[in-house]
C-alpha positions in Angstrom: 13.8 7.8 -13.9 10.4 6.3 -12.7 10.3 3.5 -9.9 8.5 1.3 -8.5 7.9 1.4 -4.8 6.5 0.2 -1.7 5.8 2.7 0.6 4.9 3.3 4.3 4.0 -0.3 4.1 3.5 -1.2 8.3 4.7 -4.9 9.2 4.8 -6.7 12.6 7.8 -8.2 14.2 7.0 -11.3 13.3 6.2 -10.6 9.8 3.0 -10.1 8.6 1.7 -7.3 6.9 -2.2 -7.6 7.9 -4.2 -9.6 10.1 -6.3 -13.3 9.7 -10.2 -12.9 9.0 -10.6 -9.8 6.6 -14.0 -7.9 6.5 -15.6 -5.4 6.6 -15.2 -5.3 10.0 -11.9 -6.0 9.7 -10.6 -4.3 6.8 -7.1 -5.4 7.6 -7.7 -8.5 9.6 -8.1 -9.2 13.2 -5.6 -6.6 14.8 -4.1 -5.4 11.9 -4.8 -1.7 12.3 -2.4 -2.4 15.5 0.5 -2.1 12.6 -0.8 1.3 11.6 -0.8 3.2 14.8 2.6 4.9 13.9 1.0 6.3 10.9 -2.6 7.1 12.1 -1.1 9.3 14.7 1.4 11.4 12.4 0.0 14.9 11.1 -0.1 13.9 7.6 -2.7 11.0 8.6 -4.7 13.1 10.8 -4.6 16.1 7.8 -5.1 13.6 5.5 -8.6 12.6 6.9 -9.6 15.9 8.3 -8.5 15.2 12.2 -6.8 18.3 12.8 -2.8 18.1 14.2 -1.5 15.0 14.9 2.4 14.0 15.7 5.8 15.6 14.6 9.0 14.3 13.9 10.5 11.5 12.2 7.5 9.1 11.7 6.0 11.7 10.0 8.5 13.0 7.9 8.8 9.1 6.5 4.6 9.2 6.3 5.3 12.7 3.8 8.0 11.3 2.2 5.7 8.6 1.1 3.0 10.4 -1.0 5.9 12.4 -3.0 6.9 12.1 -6.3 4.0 9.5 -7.0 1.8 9.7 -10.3 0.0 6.7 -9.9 -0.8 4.1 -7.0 -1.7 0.2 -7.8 -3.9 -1.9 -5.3 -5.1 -5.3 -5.0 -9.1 -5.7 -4.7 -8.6 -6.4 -0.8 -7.5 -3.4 -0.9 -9.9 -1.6 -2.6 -13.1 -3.5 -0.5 -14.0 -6.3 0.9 -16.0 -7.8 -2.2 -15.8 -11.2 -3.1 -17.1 -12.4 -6.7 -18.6 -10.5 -9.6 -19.4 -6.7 -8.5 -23.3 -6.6 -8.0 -23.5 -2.9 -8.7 -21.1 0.0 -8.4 -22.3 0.7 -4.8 -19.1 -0.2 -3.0 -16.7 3.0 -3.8 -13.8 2.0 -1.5 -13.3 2.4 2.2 -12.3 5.8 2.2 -15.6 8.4 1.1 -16.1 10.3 -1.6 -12.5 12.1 -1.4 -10.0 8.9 -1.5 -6.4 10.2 -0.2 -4.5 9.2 -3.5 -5.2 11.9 -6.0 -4.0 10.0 -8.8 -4.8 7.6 -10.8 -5.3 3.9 -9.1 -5.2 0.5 -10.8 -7.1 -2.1 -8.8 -6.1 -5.7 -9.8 -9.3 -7.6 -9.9 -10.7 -10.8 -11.8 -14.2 -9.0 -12.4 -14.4 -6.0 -15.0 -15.6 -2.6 -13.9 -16.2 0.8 -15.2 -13.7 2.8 -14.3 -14.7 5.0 -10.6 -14.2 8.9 -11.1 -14.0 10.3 -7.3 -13.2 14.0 -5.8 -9.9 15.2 -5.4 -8.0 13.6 -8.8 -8.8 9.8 -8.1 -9.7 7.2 -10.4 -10.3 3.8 -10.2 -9.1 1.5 -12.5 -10.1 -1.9 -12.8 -7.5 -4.7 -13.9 -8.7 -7.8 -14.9 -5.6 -9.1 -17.4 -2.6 -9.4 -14.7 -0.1 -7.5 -12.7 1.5 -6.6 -16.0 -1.1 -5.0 -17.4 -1.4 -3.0 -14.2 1.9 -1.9 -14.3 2.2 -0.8 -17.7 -0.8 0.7 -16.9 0.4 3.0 -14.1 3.8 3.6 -15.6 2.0 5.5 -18.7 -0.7 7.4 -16.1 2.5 8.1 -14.1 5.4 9.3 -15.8 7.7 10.8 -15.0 7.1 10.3 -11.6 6.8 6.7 -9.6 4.2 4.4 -9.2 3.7 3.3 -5.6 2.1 -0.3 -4.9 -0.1 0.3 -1.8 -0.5 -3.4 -1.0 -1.9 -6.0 0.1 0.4 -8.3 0.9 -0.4 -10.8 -1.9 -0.1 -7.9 -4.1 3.4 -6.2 -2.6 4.4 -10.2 -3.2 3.7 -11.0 -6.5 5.1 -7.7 -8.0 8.3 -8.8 -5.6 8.8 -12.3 -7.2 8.4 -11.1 -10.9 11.2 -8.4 -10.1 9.2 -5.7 -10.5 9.9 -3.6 -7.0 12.9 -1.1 -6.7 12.4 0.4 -4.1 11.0 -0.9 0.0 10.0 1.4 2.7 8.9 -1.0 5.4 7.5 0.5 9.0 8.4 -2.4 11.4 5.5 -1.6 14.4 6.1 -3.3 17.9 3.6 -5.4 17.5 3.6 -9.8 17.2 0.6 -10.8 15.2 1.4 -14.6 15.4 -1.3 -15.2 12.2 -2.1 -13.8 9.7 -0.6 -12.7 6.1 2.9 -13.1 6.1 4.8 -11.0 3.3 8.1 -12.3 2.8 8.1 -16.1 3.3 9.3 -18.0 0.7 10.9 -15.1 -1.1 14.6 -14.8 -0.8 15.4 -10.5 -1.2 19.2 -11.3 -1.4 19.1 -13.5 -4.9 16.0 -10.5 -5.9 18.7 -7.9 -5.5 17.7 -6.3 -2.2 20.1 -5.1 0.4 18.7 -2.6 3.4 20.2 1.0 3.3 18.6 2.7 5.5 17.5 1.8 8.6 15.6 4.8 11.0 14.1 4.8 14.3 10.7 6.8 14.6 8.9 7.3 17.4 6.3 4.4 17.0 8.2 2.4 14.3 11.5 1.6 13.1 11.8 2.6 9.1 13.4 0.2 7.2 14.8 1.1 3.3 15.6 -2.2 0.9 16.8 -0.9 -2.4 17.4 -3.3 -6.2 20.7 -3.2 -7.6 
């Protein structure tokens, strides 16, 4: 049966799942690609991006285990770029080049309509502009049978938590305190949502949490 799951998805100690002051700069806030270091050093990151070898072992079996079994992605516009307002052309074409790392189809929750963005390698952006619903529905169809996986940001990963719509958590706890920035679980209470941890696996850079829905 297909689920819906958060992935790979790096948090700090303290919490937060991306930095203060996104840009372009700063693509995931002021210190926030300090939560990624686990992941940017595994061989499927450095493969991914054409880096050669990178790390062994069991931060990067969790970083494979991550991309399988997915048939479509969703992300919110943060995610996508870091384009405020009404698109001005169809320039921006996401941070990653011509050959995004998803292969699949990708719904990007937006509030401004936009063609959807044919790239190499099996990607295509989607552009949402009626709701996380619609986004969902979306990706189940382009998906099935396999899972969709919500990439993030936080205030995506959030609102697809408090309308129930998450089965499945793979959180990467990094050794890192952010002390600002976006926070991903406050106000939301997992217990009454259904969640209960059942997994928990030290890597070598981070410690792999699993939350599973009853």
């Amino acid at each position: 049966m297909s689920k819906v799951k958060v992935s790979a998805f790096s948090v700090s100690l303290d919490g937060f799942g991306a930095g203060p002051l996104q840009s372009q700069e700063n693509p995931l806030g002021v210190r926030g690609f300090e939560l990624h270091a686990w992941f940017q050093k595994t061989d499927v990151f450095r493969k991914m991006h054409q880096l050669g070898n990178g790390s062994q072992g069991m931060d990067n079996d969790f970083a494979a285990k991550s991309f399988e079994n997915v048939g479509a992605w969703i992300l919110g516009r943060n995610m996508f770029g870091p384009i405020r307002g009404p698109w001005k052309d169809d320039s921006w074409k996401g941070w990653w080049g011509d050959e995004p790392p998803y292969h699949v189809p990708v719904f990007v929750l937006t509030h401004y309509a936009r063609e959807p963005l044919p790239m190499k390698g099996g990607t295509t952006f989607y552009f949402v502009t009626d709701g996380i619903e619609s986004a969902l529905k979306q990706a189940k169809n382009a998906a099935q049978p396999q899972d969709v996986r919500v990439g993030g940001g936080v205030s995506t990963i959030r609102q697809y938590l408090t309308a129930g719509q998450i089965d499945e958590l793979h959180l990467a706890f990094s050794p890192v305190l952010l002390g600002e920035g976006e926070s991903l679980f406050a106000g939301i209470h997992l217990p009454k949502l259904g969640f209960k941890p059942v997994q928990t696996t030290a890597g070598e850079e981070a410690t792999h949490v699993i939350l599973k829905r009853a």
